[in-house]
N, CA, C and O atoms as a DFTB+ gen file, in Angstrom:
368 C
 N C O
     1  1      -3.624      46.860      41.151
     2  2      -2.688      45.757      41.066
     3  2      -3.237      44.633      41.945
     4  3      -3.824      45.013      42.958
     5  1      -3.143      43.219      41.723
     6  2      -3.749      42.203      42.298
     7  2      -2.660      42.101      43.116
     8  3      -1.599      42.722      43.046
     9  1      -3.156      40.912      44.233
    10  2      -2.394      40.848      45.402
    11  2      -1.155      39.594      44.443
    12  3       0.074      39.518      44.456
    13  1      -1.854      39.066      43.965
    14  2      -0.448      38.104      43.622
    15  2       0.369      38.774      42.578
    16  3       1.530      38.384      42.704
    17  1       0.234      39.726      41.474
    18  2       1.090      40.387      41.244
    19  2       1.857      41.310      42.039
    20  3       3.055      41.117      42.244
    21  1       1.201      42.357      42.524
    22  2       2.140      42.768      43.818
    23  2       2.906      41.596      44.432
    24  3       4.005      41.998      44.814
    25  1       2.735      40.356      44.655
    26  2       3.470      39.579      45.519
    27  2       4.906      38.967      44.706
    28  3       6.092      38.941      45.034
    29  1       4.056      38.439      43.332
    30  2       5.601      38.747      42.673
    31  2       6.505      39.357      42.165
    32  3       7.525      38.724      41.892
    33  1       6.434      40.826      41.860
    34  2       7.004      41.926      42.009
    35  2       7.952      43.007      42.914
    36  3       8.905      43.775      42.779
    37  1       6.815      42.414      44.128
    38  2       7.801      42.933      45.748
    39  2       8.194      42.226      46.411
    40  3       7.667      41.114      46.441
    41  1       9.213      42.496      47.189
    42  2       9.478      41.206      47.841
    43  2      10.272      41.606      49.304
    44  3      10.746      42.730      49.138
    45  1      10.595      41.095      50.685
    46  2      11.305      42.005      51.501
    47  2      12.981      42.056      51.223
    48  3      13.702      41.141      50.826
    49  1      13.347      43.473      51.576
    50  2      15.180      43.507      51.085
    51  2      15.537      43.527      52.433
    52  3      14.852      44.140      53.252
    53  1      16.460      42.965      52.713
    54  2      16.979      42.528      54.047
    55  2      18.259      44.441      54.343
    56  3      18.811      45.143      53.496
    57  1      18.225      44.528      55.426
    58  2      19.138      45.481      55.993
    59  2      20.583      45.152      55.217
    60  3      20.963      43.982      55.274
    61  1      21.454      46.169      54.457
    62  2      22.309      45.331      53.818
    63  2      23.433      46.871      53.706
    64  3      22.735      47.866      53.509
    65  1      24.496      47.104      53.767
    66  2      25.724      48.188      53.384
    67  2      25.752      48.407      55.288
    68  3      26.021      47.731      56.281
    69  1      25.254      49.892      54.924
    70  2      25.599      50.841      56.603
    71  2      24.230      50.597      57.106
    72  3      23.853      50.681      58.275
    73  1      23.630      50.325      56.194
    74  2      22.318      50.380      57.284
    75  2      21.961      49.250      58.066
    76  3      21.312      49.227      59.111
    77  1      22.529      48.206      57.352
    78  2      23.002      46.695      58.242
    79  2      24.059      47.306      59.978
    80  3      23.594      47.415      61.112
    81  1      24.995      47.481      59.676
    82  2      25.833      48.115      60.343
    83  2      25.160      48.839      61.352
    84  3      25.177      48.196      62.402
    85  1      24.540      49.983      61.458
    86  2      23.946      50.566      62.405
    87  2      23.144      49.644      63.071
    88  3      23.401      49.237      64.205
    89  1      21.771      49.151      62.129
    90  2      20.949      48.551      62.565
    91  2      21.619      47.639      64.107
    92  3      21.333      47.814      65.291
    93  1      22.555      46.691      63.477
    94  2      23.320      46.048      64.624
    95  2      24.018      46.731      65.447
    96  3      24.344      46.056      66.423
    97  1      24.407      47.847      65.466
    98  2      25.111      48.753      66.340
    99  2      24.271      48.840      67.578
   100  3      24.444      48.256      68.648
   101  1      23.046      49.930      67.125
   102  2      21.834      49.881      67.652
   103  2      21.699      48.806      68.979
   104  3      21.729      49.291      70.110
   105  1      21.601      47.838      68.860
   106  2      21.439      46.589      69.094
   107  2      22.621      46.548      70.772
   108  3      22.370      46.202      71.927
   109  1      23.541      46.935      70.289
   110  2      24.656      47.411      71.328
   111  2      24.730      48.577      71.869
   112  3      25.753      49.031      72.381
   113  1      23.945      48.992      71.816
   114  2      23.753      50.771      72.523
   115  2      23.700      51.912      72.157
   116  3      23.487      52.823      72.958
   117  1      23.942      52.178      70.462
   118  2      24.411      52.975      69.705
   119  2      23.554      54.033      69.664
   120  3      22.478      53.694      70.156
   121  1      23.555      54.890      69.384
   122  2      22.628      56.226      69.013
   123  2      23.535      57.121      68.582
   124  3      24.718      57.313      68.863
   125  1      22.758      57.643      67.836
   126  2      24.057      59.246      67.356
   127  2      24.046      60.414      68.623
   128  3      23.006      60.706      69.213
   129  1      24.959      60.835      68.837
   130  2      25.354      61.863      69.520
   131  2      26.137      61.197      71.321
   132  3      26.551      61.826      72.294
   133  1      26.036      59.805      71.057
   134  2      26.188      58.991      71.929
   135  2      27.772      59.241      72.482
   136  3      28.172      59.163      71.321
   137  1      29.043      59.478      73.261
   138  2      29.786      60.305      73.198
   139  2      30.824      58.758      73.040
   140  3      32.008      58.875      72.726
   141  1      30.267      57.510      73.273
   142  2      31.312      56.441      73.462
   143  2      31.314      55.557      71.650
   144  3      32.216      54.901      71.128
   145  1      30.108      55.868      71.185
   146  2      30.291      56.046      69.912
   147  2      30.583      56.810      68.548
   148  3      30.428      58.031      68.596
   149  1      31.069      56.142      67.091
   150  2      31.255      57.121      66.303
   151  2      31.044      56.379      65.047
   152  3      31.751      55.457      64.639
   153  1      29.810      56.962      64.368
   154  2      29.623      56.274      62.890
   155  2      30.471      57.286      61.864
   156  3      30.589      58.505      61.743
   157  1      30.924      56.261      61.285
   158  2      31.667      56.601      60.155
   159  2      31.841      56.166      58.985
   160  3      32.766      55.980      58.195
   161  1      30.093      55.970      59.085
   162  2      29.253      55.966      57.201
   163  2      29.314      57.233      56.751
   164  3      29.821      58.286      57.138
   165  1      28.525      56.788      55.631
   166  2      28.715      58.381      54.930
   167  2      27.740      59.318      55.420
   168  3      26.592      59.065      55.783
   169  1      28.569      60.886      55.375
   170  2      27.845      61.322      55.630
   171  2      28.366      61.685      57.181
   172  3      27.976      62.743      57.675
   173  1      29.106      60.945      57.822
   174  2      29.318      60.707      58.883
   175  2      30.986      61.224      59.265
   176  3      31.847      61.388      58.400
   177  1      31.215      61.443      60.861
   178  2      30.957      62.135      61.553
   179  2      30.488      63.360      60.872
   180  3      31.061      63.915      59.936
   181  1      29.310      63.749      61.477
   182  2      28.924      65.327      61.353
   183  2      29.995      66.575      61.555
   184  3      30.268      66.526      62.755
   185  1      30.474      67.285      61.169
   186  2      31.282      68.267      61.677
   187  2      30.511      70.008      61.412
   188  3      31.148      71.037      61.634
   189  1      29.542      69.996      61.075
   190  2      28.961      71.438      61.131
   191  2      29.105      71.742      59.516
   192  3      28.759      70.953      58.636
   193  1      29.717      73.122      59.290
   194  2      30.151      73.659      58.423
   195  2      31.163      73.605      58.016
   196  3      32.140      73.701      58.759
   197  1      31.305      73.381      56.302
   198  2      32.717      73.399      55.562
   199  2      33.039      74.390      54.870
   200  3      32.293      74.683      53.935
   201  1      34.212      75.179      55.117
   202  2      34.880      76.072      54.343
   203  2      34.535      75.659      52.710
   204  3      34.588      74.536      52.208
   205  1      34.156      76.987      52.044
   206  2      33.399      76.932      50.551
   207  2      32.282      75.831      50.014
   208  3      31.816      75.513      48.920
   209  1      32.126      75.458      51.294
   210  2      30.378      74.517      50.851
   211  2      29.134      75.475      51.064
   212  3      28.964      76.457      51.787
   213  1      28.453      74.911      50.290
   214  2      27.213      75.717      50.022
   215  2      26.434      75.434      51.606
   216  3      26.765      74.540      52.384
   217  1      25.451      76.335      51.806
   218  2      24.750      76.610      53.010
   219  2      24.292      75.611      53.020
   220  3      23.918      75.179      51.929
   221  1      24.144      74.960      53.950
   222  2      23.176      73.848      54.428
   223  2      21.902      74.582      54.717
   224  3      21.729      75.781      54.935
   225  1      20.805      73.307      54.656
   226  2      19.647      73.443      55.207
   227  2      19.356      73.519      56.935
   228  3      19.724      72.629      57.701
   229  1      18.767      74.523      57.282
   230  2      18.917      74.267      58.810
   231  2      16.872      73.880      58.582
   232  3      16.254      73.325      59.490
   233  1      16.524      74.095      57.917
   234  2      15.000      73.883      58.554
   235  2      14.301      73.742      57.358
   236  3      14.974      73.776      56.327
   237  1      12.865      73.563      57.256
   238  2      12.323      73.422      55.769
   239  2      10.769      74.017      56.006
   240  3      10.299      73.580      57.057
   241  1      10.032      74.747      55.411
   242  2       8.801      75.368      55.532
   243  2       7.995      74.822      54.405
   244  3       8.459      74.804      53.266
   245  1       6.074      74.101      54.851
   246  2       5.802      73.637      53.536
   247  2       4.355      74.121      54.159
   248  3       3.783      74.132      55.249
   249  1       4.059      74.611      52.464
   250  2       2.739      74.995      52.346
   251  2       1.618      73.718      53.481
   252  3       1.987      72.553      53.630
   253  1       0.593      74.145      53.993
   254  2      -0.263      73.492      54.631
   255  2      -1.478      72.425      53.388
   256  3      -2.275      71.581      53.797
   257  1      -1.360      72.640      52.543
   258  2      -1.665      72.060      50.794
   259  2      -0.270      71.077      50.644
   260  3      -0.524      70.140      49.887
   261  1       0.800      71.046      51.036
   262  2       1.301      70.038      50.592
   263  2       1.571      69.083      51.522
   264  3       2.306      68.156      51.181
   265  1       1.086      69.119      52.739
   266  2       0.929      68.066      53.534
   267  2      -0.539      67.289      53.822
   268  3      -0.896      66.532      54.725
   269  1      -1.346      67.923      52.426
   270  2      -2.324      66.609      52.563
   271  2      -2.215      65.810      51.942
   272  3      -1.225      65.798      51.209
   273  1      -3.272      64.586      51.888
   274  2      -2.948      63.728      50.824
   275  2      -2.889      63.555      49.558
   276  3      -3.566      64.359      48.918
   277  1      -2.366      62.852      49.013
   278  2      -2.449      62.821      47.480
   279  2      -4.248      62.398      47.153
   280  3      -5.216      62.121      47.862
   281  1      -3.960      62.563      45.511
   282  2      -5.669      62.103      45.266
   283  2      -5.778      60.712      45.250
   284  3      -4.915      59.845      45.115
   285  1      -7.006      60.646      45.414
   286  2      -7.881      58.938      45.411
   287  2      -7.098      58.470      44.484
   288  3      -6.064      57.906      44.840
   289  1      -7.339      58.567      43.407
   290  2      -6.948      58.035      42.273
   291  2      -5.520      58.151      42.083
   292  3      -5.088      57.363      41.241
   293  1      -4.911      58.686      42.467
   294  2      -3.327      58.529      42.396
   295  2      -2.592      59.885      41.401
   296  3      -3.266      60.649      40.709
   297  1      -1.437      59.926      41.508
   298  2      -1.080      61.175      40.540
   299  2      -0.602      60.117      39.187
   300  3      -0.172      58.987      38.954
   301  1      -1.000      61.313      38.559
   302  2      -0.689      60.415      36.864
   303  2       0.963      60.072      36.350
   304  3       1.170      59.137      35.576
   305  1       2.019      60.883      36.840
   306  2       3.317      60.352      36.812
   307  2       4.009      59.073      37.359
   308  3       4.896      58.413      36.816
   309  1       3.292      58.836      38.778
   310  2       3.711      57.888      39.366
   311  2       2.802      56.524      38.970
   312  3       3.348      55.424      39.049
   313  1       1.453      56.629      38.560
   314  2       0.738      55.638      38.010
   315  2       1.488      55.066      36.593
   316  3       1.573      53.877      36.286
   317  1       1.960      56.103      35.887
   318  2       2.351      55.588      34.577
   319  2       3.680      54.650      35.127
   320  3       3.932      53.457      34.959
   321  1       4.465      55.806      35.909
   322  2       5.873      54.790      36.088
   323  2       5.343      53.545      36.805
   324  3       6.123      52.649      36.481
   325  1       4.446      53.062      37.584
   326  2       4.406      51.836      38.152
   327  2       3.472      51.222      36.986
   328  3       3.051      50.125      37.352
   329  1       3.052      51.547      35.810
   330  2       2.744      50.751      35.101
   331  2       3.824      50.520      34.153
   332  3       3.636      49.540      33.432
   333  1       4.588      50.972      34.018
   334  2       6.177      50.782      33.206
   335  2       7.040      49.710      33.831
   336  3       7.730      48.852      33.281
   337  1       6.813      49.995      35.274
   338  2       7.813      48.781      35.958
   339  2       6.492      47.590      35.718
   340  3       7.057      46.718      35.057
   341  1       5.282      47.212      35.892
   342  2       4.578      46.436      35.844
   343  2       4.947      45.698      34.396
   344  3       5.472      44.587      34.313
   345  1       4.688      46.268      33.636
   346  2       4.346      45.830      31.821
   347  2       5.924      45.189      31.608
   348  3       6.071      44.187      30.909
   349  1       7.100      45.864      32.278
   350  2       8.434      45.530      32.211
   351  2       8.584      44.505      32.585
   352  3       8.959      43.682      31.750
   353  1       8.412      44.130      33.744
   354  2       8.306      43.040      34.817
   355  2       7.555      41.693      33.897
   356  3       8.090      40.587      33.818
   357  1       6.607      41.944      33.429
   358  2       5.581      41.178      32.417
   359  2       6.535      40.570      31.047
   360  3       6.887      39.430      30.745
   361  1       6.731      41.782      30.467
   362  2       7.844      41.048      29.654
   363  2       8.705      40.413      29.749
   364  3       9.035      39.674      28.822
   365  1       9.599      40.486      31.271
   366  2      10.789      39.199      31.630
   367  2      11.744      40.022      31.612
   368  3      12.895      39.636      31.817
């Protein structure tokens, strides 16, 4: 992809919903687990475990093969889809 197509295609998205929100929280002292604060985005307050919810994830194990890199050339699913958004983009 050329740099000026990439340039009109991408563009920066400004901090915008909860993640605006934190971001500025942040800003005022915020951190999670912080005891004088309490986010209450989604997802939010944490409370552990819920009666008849499925197990949460406590941890995740990954083959030492899937933390290298992808190939030079790219994987062929994600090449096609960014040539789908490209050719799309092209058409208007």
């Amino acid at each position: 992809m050329t740099s000026s197509l990439a340039s009109s295609l991408l563009r920066p998205v400004p901090y915008m919903g909860v993640i605006h929100v934190v971001h500025e929280a942040v800003k005022l002292g915020f951190r999670n687990g912080h005891p004088d604060w309490c986010n209450l985005g989604q997802g939010q307050p944490e409370i552990g475990p819920m009666a008849g919810a499925p197990e949460r994830l406590a941890s995740l194990q990954f083959d030492v093969a899937d933390c290298a890199y992808g190939p030079v050339g790219g994987i062929r699913m994600g090449l096609e889809r960014l040539g789908d958004m490209v050719n799309s983009a092209r058409r208007g």
